[in-house]
C-alpha positions as CSV (number, residue, x, y, z in Angstrom):
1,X,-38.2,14.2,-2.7
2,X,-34.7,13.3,-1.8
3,X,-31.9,13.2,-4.5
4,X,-29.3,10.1,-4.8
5,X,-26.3,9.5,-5.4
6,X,-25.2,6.6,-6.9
7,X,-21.9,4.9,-5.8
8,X,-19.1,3.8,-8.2
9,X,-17.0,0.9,-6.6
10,X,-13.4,-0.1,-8.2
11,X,-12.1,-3.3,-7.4
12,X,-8.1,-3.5,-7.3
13,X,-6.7,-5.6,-10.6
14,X,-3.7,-7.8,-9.3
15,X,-2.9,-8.9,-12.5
16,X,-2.0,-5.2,-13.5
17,X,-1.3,-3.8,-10.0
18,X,2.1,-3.9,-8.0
19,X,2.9,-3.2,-4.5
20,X,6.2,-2.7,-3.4
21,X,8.3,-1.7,-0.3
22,X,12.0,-0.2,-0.3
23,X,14.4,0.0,2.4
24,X,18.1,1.1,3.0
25,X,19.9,-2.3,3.9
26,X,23.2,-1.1,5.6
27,X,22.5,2.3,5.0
28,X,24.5,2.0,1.3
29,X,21.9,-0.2,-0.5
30,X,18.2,-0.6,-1.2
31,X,16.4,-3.7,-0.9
32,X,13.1,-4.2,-3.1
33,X,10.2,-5.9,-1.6
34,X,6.9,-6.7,-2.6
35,X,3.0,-8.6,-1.4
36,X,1.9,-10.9,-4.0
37,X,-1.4,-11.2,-2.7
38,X,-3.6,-8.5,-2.1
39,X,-7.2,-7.0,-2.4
40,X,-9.3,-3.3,-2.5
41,X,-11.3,-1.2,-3.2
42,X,-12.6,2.3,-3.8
43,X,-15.9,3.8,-3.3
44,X,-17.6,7.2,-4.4
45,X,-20.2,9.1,-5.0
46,X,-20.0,10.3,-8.9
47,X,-17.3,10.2,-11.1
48,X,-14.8,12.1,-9.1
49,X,-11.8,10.2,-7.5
50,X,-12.1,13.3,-4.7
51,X,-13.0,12.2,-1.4
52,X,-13.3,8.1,-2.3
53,X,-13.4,5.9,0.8
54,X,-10.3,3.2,0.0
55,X,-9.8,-0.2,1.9
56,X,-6.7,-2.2,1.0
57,X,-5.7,-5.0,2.8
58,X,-2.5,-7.3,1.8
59,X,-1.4,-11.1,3.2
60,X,2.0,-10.6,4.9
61,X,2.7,-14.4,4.1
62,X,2.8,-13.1,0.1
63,X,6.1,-10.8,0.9
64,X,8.7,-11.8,-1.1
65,X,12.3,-10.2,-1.4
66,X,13.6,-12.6,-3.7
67,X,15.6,-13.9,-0.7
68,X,14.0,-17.1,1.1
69,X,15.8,-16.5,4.6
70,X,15.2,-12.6,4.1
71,X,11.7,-13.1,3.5
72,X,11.7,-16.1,6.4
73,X,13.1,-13.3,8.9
74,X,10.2,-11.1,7.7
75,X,7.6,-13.3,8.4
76,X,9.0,-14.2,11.8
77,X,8.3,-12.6,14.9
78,X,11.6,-9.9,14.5
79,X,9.5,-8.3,11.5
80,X,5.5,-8.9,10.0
81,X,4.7,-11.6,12.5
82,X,3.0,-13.1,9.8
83,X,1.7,-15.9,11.8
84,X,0.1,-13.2,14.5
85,X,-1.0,-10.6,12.3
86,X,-1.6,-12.2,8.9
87,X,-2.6,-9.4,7.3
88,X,-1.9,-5.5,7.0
89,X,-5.0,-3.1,6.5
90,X,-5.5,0.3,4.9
91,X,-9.1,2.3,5.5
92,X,-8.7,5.6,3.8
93,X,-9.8,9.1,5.7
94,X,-9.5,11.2,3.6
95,X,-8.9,11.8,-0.7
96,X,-8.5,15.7,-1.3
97,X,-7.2,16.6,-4.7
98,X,-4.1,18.6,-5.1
99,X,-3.8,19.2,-8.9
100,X,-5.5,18.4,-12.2
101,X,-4.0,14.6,-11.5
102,X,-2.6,14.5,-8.0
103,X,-4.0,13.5,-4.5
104,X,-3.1,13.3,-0.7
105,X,-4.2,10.1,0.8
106,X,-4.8,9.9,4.3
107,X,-5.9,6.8,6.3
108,X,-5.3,4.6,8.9
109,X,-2.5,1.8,8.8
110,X,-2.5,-1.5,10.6
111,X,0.5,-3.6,10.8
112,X,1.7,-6.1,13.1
113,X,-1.2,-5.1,15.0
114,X,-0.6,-1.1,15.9
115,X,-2.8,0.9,13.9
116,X,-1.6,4.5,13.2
117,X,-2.5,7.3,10.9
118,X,-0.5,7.9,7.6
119,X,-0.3,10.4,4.6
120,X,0.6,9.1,1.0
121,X,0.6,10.7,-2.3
122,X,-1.5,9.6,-5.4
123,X,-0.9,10.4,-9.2
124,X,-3.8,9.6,-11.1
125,X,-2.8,7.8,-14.4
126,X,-6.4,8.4,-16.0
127,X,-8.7,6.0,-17.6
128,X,-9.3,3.2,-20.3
129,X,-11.3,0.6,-21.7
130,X,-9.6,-2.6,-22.1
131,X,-10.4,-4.8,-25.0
132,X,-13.4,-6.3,-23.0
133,X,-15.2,-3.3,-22.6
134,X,-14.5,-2.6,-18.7
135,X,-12.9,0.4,-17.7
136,X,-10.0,0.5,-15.6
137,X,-8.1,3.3,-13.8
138,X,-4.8,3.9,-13.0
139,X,-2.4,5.4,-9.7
140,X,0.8,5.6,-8.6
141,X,0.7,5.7,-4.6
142,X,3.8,6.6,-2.8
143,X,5.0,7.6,1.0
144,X,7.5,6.8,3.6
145,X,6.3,4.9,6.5
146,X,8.7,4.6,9.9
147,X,8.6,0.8,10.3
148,X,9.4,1.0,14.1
149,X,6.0,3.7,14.7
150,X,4.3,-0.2,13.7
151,X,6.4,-2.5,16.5
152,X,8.8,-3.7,13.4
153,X,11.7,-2.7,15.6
154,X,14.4,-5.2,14.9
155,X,17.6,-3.5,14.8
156,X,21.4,-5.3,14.1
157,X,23.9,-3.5,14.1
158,X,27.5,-4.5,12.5
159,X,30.6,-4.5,14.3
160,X,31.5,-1.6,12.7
161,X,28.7,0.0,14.5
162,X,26.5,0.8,11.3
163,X,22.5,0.2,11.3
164,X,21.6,-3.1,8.8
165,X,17.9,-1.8,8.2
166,X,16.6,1.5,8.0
167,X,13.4,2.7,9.7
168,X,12.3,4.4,6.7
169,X,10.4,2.2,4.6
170,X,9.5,3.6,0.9
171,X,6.4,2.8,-0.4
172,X,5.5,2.2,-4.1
173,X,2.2,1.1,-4.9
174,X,1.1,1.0,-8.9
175,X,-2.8,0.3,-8.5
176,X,-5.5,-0.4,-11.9
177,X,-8.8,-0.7,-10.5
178,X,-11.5,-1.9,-12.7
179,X,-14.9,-0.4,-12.7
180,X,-17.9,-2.2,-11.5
181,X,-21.2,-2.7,-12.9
């Protein structure tokens, strides 16, 4: 007789979720950035975070910088391409545990339509039940990404001869999942 395993799927919160982006803006300065609009999920077998398959996907149109031309230019063609490629995909590979709370996070990235791998760090903040009785979870997700690797290679350059974006892009993802039924 075989065994199974049941599988536990999280569903991203919004509400309680925030996903960021940070680059250098004439190498002396950071600029903030963030999706408004996103969805994901995690899947495993058990009650152990290790090895959970993770898809994440995010609407480029929801970036906002709190600059309307900024966040114009980024949608354009120069940048997301938002109108091309109107969304940007995550599909995990791999979630190997690292310490008691801590996680590397491999998978595969798709933006502006060049998929390549990536490796990101995950804290796990634990678990709760909220005041309706579900139980949510809790990670900080961070990594650096190379935004040109993706075809986001618009460069200016000042007259001085310095670089106005970076090619390092920060990210800085705080994710509650809720667990479902």
């Amino acid at each position: 007789m075989e065994t199974q395993t049941s599988t536990t799927t999280w569903v991203i919160d919004p509400t309680h979720s925030e996903v960021q982006f940070k680059v250098k803006h004439l190498m002396v300065s950071t600029v903030t950035g963030l999706f408004s609009q996103y969805e994901g999920q995690l899947e495993m077998a058990g009650d152990d975070f290790e090895d959970a398959t993770i898809t994440f996907s995010a609407d480029v149109a929801s970036i906002s910088t709190g600059n309307e031309q900024r966040d114009g230019h980024l949608k354009s063609a120069d940048f997301f391409d938002a109108e091309q490629f109107p969304k940007l995909t995550f599909t995990s590979t791999g979630m190997k545990k690292t310490g008691t709370d801590t996680y590397d996070l491999t998978g595969d990235l798709t933006m502006h339509g060049v998929t390549k791998p990536v490796s990101l760090k995950a804290e796990y903040g634990g678990q709760m039940q909220d005041f309706y009785g579900q139980t949510k979870a809790g990670f900080e997700v961070v990594g650096v990404l190379k935004r040109k690797e993706f075809g986001l290679s618009w460069d200016g350059v000042t007259e001085a001869g310095g670089v106005v974006v970076s090619d390092d892009v920060r990210l800085i993802m705080n994710i509650q999942v809720t667990k479902q039924a």
